[in-house]
N, C-alpha and C positions, 0 to 999 in steps of 0.2 A: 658844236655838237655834230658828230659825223654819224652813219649809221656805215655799218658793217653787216654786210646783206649775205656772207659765205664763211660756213666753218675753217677753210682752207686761208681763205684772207685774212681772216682773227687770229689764226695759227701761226702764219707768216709774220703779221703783224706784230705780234709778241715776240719772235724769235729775230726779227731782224729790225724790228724799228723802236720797239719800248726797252727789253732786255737782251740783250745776247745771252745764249744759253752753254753754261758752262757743260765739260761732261756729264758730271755727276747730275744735273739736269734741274738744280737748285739756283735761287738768283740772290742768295744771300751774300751776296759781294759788293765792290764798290769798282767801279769800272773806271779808274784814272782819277776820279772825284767827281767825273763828271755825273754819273746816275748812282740814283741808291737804289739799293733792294725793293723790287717787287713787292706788295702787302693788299691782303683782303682786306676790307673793311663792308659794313652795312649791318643789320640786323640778321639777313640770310645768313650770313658766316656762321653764327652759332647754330642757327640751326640745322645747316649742314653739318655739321662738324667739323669744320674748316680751322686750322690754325691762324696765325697771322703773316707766316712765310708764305709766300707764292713760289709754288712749284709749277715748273711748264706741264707735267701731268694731270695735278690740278685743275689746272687752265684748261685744258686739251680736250677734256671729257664734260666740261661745260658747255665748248664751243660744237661737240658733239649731242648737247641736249642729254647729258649721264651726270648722274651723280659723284661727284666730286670724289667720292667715297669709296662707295660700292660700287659704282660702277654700271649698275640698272640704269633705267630711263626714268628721265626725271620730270618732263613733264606728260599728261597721254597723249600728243601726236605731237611727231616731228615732220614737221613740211619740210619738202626739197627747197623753196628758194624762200627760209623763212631768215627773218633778223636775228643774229648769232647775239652783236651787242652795240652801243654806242659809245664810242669816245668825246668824254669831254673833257676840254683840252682849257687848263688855266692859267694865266702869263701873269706875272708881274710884273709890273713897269718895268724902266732900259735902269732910273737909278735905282730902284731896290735890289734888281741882278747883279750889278755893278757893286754895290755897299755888300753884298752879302759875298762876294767874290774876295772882299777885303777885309772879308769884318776875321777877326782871330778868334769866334765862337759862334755857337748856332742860333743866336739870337731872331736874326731876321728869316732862317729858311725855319725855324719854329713858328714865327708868325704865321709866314707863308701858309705850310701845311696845317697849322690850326685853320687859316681862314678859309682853306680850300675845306676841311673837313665839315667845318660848322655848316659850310654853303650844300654841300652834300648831302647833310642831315635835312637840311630842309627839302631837297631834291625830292628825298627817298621818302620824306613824310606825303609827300603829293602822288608818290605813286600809286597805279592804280590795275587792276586788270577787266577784262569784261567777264560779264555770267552770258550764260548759253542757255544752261541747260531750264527746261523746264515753259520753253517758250520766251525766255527774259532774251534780250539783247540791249543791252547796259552795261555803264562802266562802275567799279565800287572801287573803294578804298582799301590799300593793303598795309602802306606803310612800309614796305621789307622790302629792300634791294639788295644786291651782292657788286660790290666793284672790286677792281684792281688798281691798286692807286702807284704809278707809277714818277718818281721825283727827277726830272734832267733839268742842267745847272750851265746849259750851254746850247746854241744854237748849233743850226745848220751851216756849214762853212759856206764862204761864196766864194768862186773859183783865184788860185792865187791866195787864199788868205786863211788866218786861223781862226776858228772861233769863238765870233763874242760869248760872253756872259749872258745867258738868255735864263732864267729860273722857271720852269716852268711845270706843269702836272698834268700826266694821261688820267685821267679816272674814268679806266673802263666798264664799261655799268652792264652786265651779264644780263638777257631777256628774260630774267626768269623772277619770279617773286611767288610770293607764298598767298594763297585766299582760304582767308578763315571758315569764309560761308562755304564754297564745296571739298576746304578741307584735302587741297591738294596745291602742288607747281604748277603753274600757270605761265603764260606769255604772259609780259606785260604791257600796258596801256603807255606809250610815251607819247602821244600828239600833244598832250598839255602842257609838258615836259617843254618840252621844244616848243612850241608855241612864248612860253613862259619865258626862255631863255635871255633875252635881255634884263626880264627881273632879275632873274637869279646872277647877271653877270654886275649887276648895278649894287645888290647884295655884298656879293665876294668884292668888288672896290671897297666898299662902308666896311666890311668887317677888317678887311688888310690894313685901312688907313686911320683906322680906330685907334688898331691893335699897335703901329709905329708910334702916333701919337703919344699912347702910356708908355713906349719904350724909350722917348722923350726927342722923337725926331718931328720936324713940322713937314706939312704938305702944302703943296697946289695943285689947283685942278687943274685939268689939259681938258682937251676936247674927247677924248675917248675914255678920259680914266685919272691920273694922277702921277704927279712925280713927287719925290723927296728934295725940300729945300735945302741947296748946298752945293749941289750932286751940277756943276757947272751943263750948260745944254752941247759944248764943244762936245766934254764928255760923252755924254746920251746919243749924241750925231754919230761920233767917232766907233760906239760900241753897237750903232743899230744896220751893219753894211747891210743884213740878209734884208731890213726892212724896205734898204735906198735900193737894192736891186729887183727886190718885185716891184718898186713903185718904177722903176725905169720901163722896166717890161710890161708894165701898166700902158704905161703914158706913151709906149711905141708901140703896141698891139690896142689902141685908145680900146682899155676895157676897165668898166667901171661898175658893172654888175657886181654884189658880193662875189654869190656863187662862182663864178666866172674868175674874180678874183683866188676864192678858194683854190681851185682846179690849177691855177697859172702857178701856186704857191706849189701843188704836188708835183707835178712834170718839169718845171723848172727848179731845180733842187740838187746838190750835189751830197755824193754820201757822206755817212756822219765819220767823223771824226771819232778814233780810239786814241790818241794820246794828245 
């Protein structure tokens, strides 16, 4: 879970790192196989009036704190150095990228994005915002979030090489949600969100390795998550480079922090590949 602290870096974001933006300013395409179209999801969608395509316009006037729509202001104050939105970012194992890179239908990236959405659902049910007014300062329940769910089918190349099969989902989560009690757009409440995040990551495993199981594949656990029986480990080695070279750059900069980890993944990184 990242947060994104500037309308400008959410903008950028979108345009250079989740979808390239065509002219006509729509992300309804398929960019080599590797990414699929852009798409709302959440309970806010409807009631914005949002469809299921993601337009960068769309998008744009979000990150500006405006109505998707109309184009007004969407919630009553916009701070200069406020959280635009957060990304969270869901991988599937090295064999389930690999199986689905070969499978001849969409079996397993259907899994994938059901499990990511179920996991979602439960996200957006925990959501929350604070009351103000009237002397309160408390957190309530909303239930209503707006994301961008974006689907890539391929990692980051490592220098010299092409890239692995990496399956993985942006689901951008817009700061904004709806409260019943004053009846307006609100900022929302994510410390609990985040806080939670290991649930919700231990979740999205159970639901993914459920859902192969009835498609009638077996699993094993690993230390972080799970791989599919079959799926040789030469294999998983051979398709994880971008994994072997932040661990190099780990183990020569001895840094073992998450965080720290994180930061080493964005600065060392080469751009993404279009064909």
């Amino acid at each position: 879970m990242y947060q994104c602290k500037s309308a400008a870096q959410a903008k950028n974001y979108f345009k250079d790192e989740l979808i390239p933006e065509f002219p006509n300013g729509r992300t309804n395409y398929y960019v080599n196989d590797q990414e699929l179209p852009g798409s709302f999801h959440g309970r806010l969608k409807t009631r914005l009036g949002l469809k299921d395509d993601m337009t960068s316009k769309a998008f744009h006037l979000l990150c500006d704190n405006r109505h998707p729509v109309t184009g007004k202001p969407l919630t009553p104050r916009t701070k200069q150095n406020r959280t635009i939105a957060y990304d969270l970012n869901f991988h599937a194992p090295k064999s389930v990228s690999v199986l689905n890179v070969l499978s001849k239908n969409s079996h397993i990236i259907d899994a994938f994005r059901d499990s990511v959405h179920d996991t979602m659902l439960r996200i957006e049910a925990d959501a929350k915002t604070r009351l103000r007014k009237k002397g309160q300062d408390c957190d309530t329940p909303t239930g209503q979030l707006l994301w961008g769910e974006f689907v890539h089918q391929s990692a980051r190349p490592v220098k010299n090489s092409l890239s692995d099969p990496h399956l993985h989902i942006h689901c951008v989560v817009m700061n904004q949600t709806w409260c019943a009690i004053d009846r307006q757009f609100k900022a929302g409440q994510f410390r609990d969100i985040q806080r939670d995040m290991p649930y919700y990551q231990a979740l999205f495993h159970k639901t993914l390795s459920d859902r192969l199981i009835k498609l009638g594949y077996a699993v094993r656990t690993t230390k972080n998550a799970f791989e599919v029986v079959g799926v040789p480990e030469q294999v998983i080695r051979l398709f994880s480079k971008r994994t072997d070279e932040l661990g190099q750059l780990a183990k020569d900069y001895k840094i073992t922090n998450a965080n720290d980890l994180d930061t080493l993944g964005t600065r060392y990184r080469q751009k993404k590949q279009k064909t």
